[in-house]
BALOBA-1460 file (C-alpha; in Angstrom, 3 decimals):
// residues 199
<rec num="1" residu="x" x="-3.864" y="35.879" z="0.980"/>
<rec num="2" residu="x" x="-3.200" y="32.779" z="-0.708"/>
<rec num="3" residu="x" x="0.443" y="33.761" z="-2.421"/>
<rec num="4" residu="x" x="1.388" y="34.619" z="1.043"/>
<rec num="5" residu="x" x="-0.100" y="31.018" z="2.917"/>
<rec num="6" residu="x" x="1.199" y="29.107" z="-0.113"/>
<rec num="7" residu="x" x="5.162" y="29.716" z="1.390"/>
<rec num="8" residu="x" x="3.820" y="28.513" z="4.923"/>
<rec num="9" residu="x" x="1.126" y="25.725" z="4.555"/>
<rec num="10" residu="x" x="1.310" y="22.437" z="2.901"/>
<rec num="11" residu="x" x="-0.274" y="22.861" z="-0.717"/>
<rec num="12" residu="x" x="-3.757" y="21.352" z="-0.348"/>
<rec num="13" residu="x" x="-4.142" y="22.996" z="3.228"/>
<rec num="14" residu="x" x="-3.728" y="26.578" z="1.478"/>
<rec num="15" residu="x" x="-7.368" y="27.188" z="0.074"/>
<rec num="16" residu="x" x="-9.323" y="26.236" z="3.116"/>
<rec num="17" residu="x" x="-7.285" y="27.595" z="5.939"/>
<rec num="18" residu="x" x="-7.570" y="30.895" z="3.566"/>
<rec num="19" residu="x" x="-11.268" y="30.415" z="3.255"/>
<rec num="20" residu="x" x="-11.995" y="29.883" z="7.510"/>
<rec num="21" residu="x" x="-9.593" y="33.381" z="7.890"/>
<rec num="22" residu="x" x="-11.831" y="34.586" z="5.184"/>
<rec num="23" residu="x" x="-14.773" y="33.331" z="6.977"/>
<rec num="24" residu="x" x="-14.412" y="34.303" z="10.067"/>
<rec num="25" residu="x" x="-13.047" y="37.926" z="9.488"/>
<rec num="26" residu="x" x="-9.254" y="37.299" z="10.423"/>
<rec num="27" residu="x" x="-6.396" y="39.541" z="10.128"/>
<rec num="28" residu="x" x="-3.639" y="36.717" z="9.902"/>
<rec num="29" residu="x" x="0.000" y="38.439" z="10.563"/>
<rec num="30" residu="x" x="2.889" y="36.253" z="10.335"/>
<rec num="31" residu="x" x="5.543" y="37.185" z="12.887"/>
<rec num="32" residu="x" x="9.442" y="36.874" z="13.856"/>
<rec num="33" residu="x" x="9.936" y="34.134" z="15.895"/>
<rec num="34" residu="x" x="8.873" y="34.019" z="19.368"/>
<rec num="35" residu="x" x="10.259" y="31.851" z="21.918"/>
<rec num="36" residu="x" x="7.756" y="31.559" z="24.394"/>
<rec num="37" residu="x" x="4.712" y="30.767" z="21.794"/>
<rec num="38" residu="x" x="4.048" y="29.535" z="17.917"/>
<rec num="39" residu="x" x="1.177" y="31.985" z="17.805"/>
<rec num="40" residu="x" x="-1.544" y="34.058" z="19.750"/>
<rec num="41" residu="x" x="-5.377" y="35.028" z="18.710"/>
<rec num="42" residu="x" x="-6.573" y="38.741" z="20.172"/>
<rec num="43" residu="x" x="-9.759" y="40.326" z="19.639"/>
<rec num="44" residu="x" x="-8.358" y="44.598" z="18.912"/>
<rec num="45" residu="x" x="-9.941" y="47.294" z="20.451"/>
<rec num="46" residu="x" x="-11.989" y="47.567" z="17.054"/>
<rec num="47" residu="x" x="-13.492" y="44.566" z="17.268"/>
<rec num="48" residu="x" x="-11.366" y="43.179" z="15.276"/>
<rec num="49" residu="x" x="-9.962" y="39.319" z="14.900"/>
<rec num="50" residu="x" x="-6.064" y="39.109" z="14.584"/>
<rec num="51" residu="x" x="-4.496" y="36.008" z="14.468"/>
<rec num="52" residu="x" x="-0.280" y="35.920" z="14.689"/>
<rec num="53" residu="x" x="1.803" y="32.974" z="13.767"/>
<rec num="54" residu="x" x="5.680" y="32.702" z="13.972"/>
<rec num="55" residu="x" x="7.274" y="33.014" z="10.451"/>
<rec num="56" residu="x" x="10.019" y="30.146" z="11.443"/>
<rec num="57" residu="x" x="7.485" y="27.168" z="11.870"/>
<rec num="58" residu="x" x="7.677" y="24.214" z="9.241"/>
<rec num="59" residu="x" x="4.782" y="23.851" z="7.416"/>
<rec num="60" residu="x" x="2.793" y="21.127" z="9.404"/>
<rec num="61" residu="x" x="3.015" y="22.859" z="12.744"/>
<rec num="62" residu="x" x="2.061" y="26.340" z="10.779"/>
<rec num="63" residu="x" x="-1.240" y="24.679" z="9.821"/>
<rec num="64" residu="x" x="-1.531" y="22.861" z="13.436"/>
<rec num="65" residu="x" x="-1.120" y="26.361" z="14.962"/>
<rec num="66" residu="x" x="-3.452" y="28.116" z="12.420"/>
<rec num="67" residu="x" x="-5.977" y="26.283" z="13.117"/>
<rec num="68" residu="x" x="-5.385" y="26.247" z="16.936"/>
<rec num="69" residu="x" x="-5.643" y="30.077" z="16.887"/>
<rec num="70" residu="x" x="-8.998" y="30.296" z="14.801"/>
<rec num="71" residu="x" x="-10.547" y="27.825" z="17.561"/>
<rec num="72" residu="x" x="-10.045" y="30.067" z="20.250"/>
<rec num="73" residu="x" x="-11.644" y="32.797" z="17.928"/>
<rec num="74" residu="x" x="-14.850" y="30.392" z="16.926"/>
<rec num="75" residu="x" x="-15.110" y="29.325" z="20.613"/>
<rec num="76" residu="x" x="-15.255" y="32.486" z="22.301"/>
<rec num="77" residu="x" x="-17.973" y="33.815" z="19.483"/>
<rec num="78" residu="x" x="-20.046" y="30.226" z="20.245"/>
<rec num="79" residu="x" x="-20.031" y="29.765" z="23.630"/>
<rec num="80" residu="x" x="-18.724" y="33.447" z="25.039"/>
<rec num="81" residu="x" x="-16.016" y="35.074" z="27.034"/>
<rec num="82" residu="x" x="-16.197" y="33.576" z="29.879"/>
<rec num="83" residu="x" x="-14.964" y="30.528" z="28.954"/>
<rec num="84" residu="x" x="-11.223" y="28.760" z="29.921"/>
<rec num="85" residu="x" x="-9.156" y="29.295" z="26.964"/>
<rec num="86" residu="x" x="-8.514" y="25.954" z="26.313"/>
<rec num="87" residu="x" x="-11.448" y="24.147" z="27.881"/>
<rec num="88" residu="x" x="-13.939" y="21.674" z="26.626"/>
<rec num="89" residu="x" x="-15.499" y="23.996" z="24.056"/>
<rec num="90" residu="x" x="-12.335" y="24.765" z="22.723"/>
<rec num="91" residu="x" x="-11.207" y="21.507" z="22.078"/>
<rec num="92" residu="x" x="-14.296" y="20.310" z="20.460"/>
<rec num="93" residu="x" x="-13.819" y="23.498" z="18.403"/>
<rec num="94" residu="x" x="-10.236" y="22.587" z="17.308"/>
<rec num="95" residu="x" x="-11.035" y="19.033" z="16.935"/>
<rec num="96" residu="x" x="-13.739" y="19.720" z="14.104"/>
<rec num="97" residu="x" x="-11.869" y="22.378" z="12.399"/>
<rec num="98" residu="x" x="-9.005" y="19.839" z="12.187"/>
<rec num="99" residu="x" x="-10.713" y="16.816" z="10.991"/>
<rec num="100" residu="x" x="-10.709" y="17.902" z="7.713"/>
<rec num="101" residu="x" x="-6.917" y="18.312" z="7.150"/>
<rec num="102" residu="x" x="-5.934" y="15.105" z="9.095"/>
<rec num="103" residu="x" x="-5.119" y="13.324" z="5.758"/>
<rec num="104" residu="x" x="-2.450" y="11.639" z="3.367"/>
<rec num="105" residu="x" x="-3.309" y="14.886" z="0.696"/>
<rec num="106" residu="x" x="-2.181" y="17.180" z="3.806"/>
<rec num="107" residu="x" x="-0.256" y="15.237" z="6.393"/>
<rec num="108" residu="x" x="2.716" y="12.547" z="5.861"/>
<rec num="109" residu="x" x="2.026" y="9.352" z="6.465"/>
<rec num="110" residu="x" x="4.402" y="9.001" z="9.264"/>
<rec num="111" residu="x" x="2.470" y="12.176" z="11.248"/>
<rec num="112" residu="x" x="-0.378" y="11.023" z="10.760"/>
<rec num="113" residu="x" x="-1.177" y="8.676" z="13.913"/>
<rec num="114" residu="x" x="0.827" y="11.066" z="15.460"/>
<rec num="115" residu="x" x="-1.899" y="13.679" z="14.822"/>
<rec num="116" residu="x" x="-4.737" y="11.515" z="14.885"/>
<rec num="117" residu="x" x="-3.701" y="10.629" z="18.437"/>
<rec num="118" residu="x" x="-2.872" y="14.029" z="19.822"/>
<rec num="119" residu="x" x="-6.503" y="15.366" z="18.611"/>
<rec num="120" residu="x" x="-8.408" y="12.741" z="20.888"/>
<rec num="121" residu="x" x="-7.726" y="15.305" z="23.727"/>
<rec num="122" residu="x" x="-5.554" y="18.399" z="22.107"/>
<rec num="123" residu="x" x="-3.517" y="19.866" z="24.782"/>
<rec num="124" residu="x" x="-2.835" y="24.080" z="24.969"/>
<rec num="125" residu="x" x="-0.080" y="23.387" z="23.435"/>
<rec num="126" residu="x" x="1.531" y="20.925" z="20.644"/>
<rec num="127" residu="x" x="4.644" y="21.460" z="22.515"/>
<rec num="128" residu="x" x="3.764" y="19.656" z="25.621"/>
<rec num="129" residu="x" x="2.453" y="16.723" z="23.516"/>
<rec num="130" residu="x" x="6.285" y="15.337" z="23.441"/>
<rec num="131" residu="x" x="5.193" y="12.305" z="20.795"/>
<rec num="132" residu="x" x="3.729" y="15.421" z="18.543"/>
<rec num="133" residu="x" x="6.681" y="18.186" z="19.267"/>
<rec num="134" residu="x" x="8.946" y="15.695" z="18.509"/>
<rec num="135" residu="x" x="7.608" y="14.296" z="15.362"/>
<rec num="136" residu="x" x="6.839" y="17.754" z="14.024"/>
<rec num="137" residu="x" x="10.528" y="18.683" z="14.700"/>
<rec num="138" residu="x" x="11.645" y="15.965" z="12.534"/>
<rec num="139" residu="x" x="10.657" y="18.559" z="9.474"/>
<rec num="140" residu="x" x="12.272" y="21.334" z="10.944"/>
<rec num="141" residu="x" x="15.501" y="22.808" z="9.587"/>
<rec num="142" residu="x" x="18.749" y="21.228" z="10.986"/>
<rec num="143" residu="x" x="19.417" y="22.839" z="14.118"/>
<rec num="144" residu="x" x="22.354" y="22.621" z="16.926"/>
<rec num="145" residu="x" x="19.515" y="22.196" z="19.625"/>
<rec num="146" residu="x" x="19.034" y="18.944" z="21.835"/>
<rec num="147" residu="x" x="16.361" y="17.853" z="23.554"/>
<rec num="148" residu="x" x="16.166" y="17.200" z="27.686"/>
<rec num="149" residu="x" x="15.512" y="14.025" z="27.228"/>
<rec num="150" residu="x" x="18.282" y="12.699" z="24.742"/>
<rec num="151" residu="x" x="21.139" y="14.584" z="26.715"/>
<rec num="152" residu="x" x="22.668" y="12.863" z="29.666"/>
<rec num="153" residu="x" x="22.130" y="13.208" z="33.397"/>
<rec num="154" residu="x" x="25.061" y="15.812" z="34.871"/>
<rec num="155" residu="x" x="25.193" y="18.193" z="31.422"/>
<rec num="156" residu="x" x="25.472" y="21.384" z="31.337"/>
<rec num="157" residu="x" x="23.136" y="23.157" z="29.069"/>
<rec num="158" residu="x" x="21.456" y="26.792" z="27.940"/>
<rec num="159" residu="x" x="18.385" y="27.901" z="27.144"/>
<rec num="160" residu="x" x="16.824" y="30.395" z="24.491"/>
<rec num="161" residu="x" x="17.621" y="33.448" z="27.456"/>
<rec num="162" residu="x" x="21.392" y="32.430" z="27.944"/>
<rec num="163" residu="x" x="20.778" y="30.823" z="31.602"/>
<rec num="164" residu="x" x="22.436" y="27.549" z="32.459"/>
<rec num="165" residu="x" x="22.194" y="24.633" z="33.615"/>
<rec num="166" residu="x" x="22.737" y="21.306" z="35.024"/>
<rec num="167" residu="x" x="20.492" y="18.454" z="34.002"/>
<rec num="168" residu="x" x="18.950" y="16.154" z="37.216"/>
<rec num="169" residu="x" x="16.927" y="13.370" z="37.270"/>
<rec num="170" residu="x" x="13.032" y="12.562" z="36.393"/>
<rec num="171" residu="x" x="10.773" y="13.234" z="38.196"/>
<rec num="172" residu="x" x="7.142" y="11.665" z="37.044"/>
<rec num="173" residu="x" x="7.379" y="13.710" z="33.862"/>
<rec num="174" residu="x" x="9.795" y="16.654" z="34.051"/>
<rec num="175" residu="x" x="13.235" y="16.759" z="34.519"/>
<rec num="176" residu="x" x="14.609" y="18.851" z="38.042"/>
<rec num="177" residu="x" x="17.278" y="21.199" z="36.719"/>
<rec num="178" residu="x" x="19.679" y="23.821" z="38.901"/>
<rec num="179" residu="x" x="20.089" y="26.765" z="36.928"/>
<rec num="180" residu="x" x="24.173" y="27.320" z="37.769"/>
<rec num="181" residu="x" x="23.781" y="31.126" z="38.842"/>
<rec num="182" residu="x" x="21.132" y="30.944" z="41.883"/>
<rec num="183" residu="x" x="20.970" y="27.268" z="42.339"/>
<rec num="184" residu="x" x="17.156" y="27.174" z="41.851"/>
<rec num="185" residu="x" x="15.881" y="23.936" z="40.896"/>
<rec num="186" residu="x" x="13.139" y="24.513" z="37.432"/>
<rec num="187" residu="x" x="11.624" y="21.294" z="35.989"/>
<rec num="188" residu="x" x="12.049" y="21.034" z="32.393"/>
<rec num="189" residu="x" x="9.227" y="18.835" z="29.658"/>
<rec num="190" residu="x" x="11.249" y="16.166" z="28.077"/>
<rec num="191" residu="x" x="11.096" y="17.830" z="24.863"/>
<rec num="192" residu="x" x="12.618" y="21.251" z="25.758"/>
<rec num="193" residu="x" x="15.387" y="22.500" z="23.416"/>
<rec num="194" residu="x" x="18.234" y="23.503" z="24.862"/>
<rec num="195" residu="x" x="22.257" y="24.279" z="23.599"/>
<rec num="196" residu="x" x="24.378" y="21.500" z="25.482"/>
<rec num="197" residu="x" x="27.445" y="23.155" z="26.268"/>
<rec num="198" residu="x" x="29.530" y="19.996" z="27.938"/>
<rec num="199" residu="x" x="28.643" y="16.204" z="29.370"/>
């Protein structure tokens, strides 16, 4: 398990996300990217735990979802089924298993606050943190993408499903965009990536 984390996780982060998977009885399978989510938890019709995380993640938000994905696991087993799955109990869940790796040894100094801030009240997803999403991107791989936010008012854009459209204005925290074909109007986070195709 290890020589496989070691190409995902930062170094120090390796043995004890390997020993909670160990723990808790994980299967852990590493994925093709998905665009609609970094990674899922399922309990199999065996009983089983399986955990699945995206294979194109940078190393930070690989541990960040890791650990996001064995909460829901250790909340459901604490507090039961019933539960929402990303209530109270599992943010206090995902807040103690993260304590641990929020440090210099694991974390660069300039995510850091970042991190420390977002896990005061973690959201479903790091994505819709925008101060988070964006500061993790800054370790992805070059990319052609943009964000909402930094392209102008009027562009025309795509998405990962090869719609388009036209960027409108703010509203409160989204941004109201027609998609070209049906003129629908879908509100967009800030820190969606999207192909600009023109200004």
């Amino acid at each position: 398990m290890k020589d496989i984390l070691v190409k995902y996780l930062p170094v120090n982060a390796v043995e004890p996300v390997s020993e909670l998977i160990k723990m808790n009885g994980v299967h852990l399978k590493i994925v093709n990217e998905r665009v609609t989510r970094h990674g899922d938890y399922r309990r199999m019709p065996d009983g089983s735990q399986q955990i699945t995380i995206n294979a194109n993640l940078n190393k930070y938000r690989f541990l960040i979802t890791s650990i996001h994905e064995i909460a829901h696991l250790i909340a459901f087993e604490k507090y039961g089924k019933g539960i929402k799955p990303h209530g109270s109990e599992w943010k206090h869940c995902f807040r103690s298993l993260m304590l641990p790796f929020i440090r210099p040894e694991i974390f660069p100094n300039t995510l850091l606050p970042v991190i420390a801030n977002h896990f005061r009240n973690p959201k479903a997803s790091s994505d819709t943190d925008a101060g988070l999403s964006i500061a993790l991107k800054s370790f992805d791989p070059e990319n052609d993408k943009s964000y909402i936010f930094e392209i102008p008012v009027g562009s025309l854009f795509k998405i990962h499903n090869g719609k388009t459209f036209k960027k409108g204005p703010r509203k409160i925290k989204r941004y109201e965009c027609l998609e070209m074909d049906t003129g629908r109007i879908y509100l967009f986070q800030p820190n969606a990536e999207v192909h600009l195709i023109k200004v």
